[in-house]
NUPA-718232 format. One record per residue (C-alpha): residue number from 1; residue in three letters; x negated, y negated, z. Coordinates in nm, 3 decimals, decimal comma, always signed. Layout:
// NUPA-718232
<atom i="NUM" aa="ALA" east="X" north="Y" up="Z"/>
...
//
This chain:
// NUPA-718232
<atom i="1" aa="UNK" east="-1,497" north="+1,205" up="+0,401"/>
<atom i="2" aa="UNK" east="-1,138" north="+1,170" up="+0,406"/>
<atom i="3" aa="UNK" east="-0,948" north="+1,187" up="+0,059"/>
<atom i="4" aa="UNK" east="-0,665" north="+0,894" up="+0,058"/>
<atom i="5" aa="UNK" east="-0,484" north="+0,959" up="-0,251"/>
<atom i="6" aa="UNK" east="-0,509" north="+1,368" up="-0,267"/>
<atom i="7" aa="UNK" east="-0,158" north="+1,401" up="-0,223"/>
<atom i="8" aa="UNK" east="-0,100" north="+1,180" up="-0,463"/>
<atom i="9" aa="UNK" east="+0,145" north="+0,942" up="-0,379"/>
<atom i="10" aa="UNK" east="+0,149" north="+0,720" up="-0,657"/>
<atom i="11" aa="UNK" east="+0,497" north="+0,525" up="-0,818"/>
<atom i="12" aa="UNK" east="+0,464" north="+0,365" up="-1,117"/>
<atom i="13" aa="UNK" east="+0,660" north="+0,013" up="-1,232"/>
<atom i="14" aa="UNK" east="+0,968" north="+0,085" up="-0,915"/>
<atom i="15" aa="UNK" east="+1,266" north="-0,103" up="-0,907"/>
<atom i="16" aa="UNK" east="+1,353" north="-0,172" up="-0,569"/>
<atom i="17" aa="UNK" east="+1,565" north="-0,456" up="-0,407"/>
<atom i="18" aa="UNK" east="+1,442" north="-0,525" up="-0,108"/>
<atom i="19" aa="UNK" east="+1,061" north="-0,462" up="+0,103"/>
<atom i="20" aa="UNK" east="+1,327" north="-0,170" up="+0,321"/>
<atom i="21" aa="UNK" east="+1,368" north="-0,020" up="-0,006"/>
<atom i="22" aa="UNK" east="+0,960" north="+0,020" up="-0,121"/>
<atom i="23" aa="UNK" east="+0,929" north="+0,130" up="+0,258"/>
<atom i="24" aa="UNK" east="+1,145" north="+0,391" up="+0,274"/>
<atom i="25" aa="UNK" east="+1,087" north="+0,526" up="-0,059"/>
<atom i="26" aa="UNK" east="+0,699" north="+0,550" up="+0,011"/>
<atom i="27" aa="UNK" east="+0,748" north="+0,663" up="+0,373"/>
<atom i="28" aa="UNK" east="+0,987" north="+0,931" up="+0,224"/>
<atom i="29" aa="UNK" east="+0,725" north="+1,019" up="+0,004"/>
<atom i="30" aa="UNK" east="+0,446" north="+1,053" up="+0,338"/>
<atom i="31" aa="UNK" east="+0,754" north="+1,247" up="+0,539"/>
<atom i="32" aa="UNK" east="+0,756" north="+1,518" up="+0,263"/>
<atom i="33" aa="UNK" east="+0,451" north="+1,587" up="+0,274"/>
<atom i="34" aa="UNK" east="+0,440" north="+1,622" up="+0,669"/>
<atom i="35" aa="UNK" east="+0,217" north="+1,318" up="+0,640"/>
<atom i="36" aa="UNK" east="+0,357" north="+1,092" up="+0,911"/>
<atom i="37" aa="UNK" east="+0,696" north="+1,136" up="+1,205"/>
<atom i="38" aa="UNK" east="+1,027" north="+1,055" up="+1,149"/>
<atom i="39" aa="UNK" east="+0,967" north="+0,714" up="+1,296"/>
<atom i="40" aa="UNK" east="+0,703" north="+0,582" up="+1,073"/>
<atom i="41" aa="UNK" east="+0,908" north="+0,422" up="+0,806"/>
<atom i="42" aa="UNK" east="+1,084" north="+0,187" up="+1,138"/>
<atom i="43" aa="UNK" east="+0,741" north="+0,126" up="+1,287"/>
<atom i="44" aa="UNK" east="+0,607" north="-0,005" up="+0,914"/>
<atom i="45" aa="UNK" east="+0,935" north="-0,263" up="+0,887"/>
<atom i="46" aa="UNK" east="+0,914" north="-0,382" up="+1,218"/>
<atom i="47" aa="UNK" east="+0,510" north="-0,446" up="+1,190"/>
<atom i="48" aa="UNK" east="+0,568" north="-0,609" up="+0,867"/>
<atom i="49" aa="UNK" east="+0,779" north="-0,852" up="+1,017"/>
<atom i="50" aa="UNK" east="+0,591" north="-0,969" up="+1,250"/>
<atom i="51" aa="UNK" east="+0,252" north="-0,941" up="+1,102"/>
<atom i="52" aa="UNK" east="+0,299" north="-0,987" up="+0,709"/>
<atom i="53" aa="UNK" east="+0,058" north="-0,828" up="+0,489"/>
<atom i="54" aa="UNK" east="+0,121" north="-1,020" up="+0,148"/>
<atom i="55" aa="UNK" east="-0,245" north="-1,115" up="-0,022"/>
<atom i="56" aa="UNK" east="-0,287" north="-1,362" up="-0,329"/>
<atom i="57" aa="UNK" east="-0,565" north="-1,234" up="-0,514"/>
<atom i="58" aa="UNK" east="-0,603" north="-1,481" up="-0,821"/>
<atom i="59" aa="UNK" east="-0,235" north="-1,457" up="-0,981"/>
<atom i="60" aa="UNK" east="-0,143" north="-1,102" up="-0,831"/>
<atom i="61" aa="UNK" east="+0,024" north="-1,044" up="-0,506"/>
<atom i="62" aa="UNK" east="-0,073" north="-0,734" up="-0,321"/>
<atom i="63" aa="UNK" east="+0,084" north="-0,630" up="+0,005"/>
<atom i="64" aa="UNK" east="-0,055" north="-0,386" up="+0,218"/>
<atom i="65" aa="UNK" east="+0,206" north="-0,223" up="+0,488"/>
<atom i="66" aa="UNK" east="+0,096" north="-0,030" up="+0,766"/>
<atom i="67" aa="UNK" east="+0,133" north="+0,043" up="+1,116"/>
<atom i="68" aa="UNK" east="-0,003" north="+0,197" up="+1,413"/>
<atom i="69" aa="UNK" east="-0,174" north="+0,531" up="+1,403"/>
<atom i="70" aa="UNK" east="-0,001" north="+0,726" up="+1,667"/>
<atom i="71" aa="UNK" east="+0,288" north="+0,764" up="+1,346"/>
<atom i="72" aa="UNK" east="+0,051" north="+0,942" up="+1,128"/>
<atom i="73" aa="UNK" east="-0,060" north="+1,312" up="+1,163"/>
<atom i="74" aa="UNK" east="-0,257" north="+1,268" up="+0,839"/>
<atom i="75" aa="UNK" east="-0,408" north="+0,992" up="+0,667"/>
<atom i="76" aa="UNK" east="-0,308" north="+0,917" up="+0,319"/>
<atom i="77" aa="UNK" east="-0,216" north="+0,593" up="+0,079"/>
<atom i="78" aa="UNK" east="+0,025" north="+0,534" up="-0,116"/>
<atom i="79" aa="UNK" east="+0,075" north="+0,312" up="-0,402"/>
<atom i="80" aa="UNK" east="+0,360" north="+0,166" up="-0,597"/>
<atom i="81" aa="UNK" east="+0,333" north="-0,121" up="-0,857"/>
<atom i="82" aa="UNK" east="+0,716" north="-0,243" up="-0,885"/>
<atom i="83" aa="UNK" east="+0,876" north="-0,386" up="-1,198"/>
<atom i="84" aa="UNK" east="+0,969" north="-0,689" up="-1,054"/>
<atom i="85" aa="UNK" east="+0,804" north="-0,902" up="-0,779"/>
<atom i="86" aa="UNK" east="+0,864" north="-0,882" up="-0,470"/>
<atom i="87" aa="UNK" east="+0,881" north="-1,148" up="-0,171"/>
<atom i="88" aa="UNK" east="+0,659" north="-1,052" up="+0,099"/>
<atom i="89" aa="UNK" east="+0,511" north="-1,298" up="+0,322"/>
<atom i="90" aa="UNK" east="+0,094" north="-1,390" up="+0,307"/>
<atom i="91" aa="UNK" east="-0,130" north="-1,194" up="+0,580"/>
<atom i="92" aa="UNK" east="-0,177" north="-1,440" up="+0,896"/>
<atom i="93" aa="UNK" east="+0,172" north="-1,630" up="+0,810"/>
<atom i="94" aa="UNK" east="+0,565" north="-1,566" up="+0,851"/>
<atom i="95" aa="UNK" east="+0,640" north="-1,866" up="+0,630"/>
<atom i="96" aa="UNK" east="+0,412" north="-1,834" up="+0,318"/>
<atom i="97" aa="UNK" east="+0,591" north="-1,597" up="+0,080"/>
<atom i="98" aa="UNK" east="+0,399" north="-1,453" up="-0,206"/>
<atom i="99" aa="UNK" east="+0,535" north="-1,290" up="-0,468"/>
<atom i="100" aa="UNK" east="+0,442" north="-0,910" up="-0,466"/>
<atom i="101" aa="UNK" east="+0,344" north="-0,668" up="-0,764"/>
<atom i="102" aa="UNK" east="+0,109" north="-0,412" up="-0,622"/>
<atom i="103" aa="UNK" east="+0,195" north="-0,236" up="-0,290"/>
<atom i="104" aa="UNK" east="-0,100" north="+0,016" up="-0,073"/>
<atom i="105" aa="UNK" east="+0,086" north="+0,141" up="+0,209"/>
<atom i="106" aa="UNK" east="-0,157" north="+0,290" up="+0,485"/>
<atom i="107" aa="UNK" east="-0,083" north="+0,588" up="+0,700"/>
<atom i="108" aa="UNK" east="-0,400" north="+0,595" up="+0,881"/>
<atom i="109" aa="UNK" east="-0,453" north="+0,848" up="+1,167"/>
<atom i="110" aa="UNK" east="-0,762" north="+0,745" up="+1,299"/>
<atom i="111" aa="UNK" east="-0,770" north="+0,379" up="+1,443"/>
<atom i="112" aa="UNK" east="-1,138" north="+0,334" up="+1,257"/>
<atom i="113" aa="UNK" east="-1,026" north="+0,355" up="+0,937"/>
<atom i="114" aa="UNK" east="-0,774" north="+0,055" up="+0,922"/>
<atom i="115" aa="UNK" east="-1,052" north="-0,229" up="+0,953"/>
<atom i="116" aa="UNK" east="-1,246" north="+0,019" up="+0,657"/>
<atom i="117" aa="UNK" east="-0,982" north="+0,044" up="+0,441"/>
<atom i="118" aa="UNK" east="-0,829" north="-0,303" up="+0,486"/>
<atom i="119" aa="UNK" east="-1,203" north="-0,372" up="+0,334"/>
<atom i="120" aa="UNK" east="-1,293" north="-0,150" up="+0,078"/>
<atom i="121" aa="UNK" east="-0,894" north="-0,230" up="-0,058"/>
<atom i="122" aa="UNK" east="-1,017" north="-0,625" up="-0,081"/>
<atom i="123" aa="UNK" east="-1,348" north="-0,549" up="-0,216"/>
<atom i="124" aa="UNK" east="-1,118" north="-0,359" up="-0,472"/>
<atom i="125" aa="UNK" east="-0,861" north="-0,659" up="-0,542"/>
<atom i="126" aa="UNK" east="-1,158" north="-0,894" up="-0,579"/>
<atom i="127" aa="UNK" east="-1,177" north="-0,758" up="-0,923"/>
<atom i="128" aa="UNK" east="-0,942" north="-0,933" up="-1,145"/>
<atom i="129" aa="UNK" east="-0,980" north="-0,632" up="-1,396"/>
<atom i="130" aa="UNK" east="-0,896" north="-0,420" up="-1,175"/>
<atom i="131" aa="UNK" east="-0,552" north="-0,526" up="-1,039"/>
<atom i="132" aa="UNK" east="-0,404" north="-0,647" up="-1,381"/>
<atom i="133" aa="UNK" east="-0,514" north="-0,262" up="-1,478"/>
<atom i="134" aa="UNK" east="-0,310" north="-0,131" up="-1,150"/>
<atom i="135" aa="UNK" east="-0,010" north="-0,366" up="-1,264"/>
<atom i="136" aa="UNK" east="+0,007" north="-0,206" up="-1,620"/>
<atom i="137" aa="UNK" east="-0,100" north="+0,113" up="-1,502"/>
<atom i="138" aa="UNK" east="+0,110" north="+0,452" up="-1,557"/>
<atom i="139" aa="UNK" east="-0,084" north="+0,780" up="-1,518"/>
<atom i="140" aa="UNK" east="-0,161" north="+0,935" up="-1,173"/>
<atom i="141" aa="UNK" east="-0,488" north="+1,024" up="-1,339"/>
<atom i="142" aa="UNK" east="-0,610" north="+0,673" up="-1,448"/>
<atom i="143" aa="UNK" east="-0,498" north="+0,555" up="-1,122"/>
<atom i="144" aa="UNK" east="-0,728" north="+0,808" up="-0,904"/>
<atom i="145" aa="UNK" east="-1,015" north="+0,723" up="-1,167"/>
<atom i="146" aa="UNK" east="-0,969" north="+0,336" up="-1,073"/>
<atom i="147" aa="UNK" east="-0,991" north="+0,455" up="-0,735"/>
<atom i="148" aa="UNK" east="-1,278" north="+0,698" up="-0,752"/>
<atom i="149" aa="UNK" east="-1,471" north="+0,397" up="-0,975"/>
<atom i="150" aa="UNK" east="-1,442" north="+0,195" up="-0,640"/>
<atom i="151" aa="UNK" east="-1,491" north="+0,426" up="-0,394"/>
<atom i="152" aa="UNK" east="-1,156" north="+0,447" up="-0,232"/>
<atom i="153" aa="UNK" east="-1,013" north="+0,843" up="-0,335"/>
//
């Protein structure tokens, strides 16, 4: 099985003033690590655009950015929880902003895993514990223990 968050990509409480900035700073993160090409911080900002990725779960927006997995070379997620909200638009919409605390940006290699991790993430958010604990979180410890509690390191 396939650990996601081995690399440990995790960002605690960012400040960032625009989506560009969370994208670049997380793809940045991926590109270190010889995670994903050159090009995958573009292709995630253009996908975005046209197919938002903004959830409402109960008070707490999540967004979920991804793309296409002919930009990845290995799969890994990263997470950031950002210090102030964040407008990203709701999943199916280009008009319905929600306001954005928690980010899980997918570099997925193989084209399976999207649909199985787009799943096991909102099985995840569907506990309210859960995501107010991500939003307060700040150890890269206690975050991979939330995430090995529901099956997702």
């Amino acid at each position: 099985m396939t650990t996601y968050f081995d690399k440990k990509i995790v960002r605690f409480q960012i400040e960032a003033s625009s989506k560009d900035d969370i994208f670049q700073l997380l793809s940045s993160d991926f590109e270190n690590r010889g995670l994903v090409s050159e090009e995958y911080k573009f292709k995630v900002a253009q996908r975005e655009m046209i197919f938002p990725t903004g959830l409402v779960i109960g008070d707490c927006g999540v967004a979920i950015p991804h793309t296409d997995a002919e930009w990845v070379k290995t799969s890994q997620i990263a997470f950031a929880s950002l210090k102030k909200p964040m407008t990203f638009y709701q999943m199916g919409t280009l008009d319905n902003p929600v306001e954005v605390t928690l980010v899980f940006m997918l570099a997925l290699k193989e084209a399976h895993e999207q649909p199985e991790m787009l799943q096991a993430l909102v099985t995840m958010f569907q506990k309210e514990s859960v995501l107010k604990h991500l939003q307060s979180i700040t150890d890269v410890d206690e975050f991979i223990s939330i995430m090995n509690e529901n099956n997702l390191y």
